[in-house]
C-alpha positions as CSV (number, residue, x, y, z in Angstrom):
1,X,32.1,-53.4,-67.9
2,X,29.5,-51.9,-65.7
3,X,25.9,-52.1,-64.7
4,X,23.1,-50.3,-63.5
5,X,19.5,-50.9,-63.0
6,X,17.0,-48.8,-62.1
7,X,12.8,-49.3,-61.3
8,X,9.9,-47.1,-59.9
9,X,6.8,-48.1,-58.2
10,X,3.9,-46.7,-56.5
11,X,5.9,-44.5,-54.3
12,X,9.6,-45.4,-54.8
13,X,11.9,-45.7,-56.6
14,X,15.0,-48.1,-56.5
15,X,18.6,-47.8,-57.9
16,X,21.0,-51.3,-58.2
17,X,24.8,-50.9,-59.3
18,X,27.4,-53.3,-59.4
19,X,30.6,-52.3,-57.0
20,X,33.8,-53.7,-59.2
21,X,36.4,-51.1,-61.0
22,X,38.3,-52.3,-63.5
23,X,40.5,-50.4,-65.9
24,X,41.0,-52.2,-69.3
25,X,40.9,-56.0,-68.5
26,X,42.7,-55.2,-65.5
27,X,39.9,-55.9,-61.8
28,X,40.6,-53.1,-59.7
29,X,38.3,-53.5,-56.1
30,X,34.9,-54.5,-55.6
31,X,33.8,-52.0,-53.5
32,X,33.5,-48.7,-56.1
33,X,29.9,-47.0,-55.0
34,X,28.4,-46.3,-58.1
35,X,25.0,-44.7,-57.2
36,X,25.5,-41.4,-55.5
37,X,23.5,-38.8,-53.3
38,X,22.6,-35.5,-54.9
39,X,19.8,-34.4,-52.2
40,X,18.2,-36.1,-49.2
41,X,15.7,-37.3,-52.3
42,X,17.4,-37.5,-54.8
43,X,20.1,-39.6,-56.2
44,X,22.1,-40.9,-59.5
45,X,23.5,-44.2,-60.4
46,X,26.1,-43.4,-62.9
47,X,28.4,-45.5,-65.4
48,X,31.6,-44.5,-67.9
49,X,34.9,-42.8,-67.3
50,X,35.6,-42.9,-63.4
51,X,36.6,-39.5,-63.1
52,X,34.0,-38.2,-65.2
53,X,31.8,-39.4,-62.8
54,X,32.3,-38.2,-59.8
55,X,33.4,-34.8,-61.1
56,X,30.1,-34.7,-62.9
57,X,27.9,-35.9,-60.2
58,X,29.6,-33.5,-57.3
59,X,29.0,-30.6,-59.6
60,X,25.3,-31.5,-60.0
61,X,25.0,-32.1,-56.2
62,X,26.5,-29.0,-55.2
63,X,24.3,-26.9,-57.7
64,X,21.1,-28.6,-55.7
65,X,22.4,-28.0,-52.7
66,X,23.1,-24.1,-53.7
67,X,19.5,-24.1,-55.0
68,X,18.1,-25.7,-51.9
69,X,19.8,-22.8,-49.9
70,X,19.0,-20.0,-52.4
71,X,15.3,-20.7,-52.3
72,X,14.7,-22.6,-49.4
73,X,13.2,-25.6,-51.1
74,X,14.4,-28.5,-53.1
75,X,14.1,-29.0,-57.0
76,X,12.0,-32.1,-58.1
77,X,13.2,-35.3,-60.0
78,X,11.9,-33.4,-63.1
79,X,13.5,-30.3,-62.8
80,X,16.4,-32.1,-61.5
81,X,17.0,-34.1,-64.5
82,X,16.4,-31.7,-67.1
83,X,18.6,-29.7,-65.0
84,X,21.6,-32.3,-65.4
85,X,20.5,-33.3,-68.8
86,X,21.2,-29.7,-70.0
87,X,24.5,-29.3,-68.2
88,X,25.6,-32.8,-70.2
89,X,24.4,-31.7,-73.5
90,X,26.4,-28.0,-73.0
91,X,29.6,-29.8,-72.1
92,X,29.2,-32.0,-75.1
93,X,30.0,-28.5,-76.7
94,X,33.2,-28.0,-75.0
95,X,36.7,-29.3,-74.8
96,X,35.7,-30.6,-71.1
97,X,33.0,-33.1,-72.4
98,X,31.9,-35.8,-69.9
99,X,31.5,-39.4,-70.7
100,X,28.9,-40.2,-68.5
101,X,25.6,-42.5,-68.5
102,X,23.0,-42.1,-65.7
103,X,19.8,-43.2,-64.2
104,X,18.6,-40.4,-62.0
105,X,15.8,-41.2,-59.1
106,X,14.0,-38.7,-57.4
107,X,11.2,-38.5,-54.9
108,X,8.7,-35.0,-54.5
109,X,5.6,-34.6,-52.6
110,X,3.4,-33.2,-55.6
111,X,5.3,-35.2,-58.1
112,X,5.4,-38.6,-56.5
113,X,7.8,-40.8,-57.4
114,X,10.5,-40.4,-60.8
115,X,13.0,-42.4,-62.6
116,X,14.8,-41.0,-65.5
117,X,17.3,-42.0,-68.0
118,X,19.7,-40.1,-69.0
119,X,22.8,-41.5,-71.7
120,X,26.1,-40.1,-72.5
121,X,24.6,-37.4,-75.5
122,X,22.2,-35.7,-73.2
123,X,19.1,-37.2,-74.0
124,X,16.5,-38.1,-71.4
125,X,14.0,-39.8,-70.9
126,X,11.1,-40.6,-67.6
127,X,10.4,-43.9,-67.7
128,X,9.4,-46.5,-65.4
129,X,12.2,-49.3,-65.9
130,X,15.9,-49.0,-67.4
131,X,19.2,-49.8,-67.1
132,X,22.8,-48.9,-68.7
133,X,26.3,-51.2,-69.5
134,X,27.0,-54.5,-70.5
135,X,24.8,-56.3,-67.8
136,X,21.4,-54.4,-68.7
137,X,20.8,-56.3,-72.4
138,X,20.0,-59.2,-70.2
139,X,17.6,-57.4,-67.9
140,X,15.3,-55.2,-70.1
141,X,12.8,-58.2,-70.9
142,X,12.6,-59.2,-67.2
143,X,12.2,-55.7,-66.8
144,X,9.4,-55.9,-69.1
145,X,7.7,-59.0,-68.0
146,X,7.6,-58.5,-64.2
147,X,7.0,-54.5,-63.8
148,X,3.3,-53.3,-63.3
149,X,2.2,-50.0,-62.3
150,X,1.3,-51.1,-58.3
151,X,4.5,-52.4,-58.0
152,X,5.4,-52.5,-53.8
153,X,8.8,-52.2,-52.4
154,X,9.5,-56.2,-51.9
155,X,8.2,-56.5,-55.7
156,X,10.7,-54.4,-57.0
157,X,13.7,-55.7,-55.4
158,X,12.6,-59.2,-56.1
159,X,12.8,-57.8,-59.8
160,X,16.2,-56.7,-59.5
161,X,17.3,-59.6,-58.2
162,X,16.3,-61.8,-60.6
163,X,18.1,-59.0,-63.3
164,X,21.6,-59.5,-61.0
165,X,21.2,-63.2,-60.8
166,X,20.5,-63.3,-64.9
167,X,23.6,-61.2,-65.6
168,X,25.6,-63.3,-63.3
169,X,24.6,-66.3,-65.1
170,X,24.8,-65.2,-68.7
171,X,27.4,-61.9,-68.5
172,X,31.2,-63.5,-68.7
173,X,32.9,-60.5,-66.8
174,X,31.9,-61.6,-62.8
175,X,30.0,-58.8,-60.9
176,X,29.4,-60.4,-57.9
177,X,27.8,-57.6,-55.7
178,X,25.2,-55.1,-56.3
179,X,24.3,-52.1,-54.0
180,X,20.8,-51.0,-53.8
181,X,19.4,-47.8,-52.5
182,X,15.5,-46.8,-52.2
183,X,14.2,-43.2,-52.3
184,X,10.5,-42.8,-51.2
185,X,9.4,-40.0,-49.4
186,X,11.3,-40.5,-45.7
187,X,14.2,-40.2,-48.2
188,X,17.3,-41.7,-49.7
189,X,18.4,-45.3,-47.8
190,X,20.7,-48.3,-48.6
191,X,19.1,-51.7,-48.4
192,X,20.4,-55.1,-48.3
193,X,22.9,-55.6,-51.1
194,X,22.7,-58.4,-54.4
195,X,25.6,-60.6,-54.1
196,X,25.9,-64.6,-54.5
197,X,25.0,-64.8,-51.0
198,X,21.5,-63.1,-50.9
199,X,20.6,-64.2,-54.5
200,X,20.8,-68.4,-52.8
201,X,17.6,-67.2,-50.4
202,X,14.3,-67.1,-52.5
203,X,13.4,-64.2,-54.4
């Protein structure tokens, strides 16, 4: 019963993740962070067991951070995510397996701009739109329709608002609010979130 959306433009990338935690059929809060800060440019929206996630992503954050110290630079979105992706498929091999979905969003210098998707079995993928849980089947053909390759900053939230208000209309489980963060290269920053107030105002 989660959602995340992710989409990269020209030089940024942007992250959307609905806040509620439920267990079961059971609505928990509505302020769960989904999307989380691995480096000052990089970060991961994330989706599946609760635990899982947050163990998983703070092990992946401090391993950047130890590499960042160790050689005095920071890893790339690329090396980043086949970094993580290996480290999911190995504990697929173990009795400490993580059941964890992500979209991982990076930012480099040389690199530009990266958005990869990453699902529960290890396999990854750089792409320039996706999204994982229940609310991204109604988003992939907006996704589709709307992205092009010189897509600006206020394009690309537009887009993601029109993928919250679509699952809000069509999805029967009510995610209400969305966080958004933006990575470009002054960095990692939160913007305004998605909720039934922001979505009245026109895209």
């Amino acid at each position: 019963m989660e959602t995340i959306l992710g989409i990269k433009g020209t030089d940024f990338v942007m992250l959307a993740a609905d806040t509620m935690q439920a267990k079961s059929l059971i609505f928990m809060k509505d302020d769960q962070s989904k999307i989380h800060r691995l480096s000052d440019f990089h970060m991961m929206a994330t989706v599946g067991d609760g635990g899982d996630t947050i163990q998983f992503t703070d092990f992946i954050s401090k391993n950047l951070q130890l590499y960042r110290i160790a050689h005095g630079y920071h890893l790339s979105a690329k090396a980043t995510a086949h970094f993580t992706r290996r480290n999911l498929a190995d504990y697929l091999r173990t009795n400490t397996r993580y059941q964890v979905a992500m979209l991982l969003a990076g930012y480099d210098p040389v690199e530009g701009p990266d958005l990869h998707y990453i699902d529960s079995l290890g396999a990854a993928q750089s792409i320039n739109h996706a999204g994982h849980g229940w609310g991204s089947m109604f988003c992939g053909s907006i996704l589709q329709r709307f992205w092009h390759p010189k897509l600006t900053q206020m394009e690309g939230y537009s887009i993601l608002k029109k993928c919250v208000g679509e699952v809000q209309k069509r999805l029967i489980i009510n995610q209400r609010n969305f966080d958004v963060y933006l990575v470009d290269k002054r960095g990692m920053r939160k913007m305004e979130a998605i909720n039934p107030g922001s979505l009245s105002r026109i895209c």
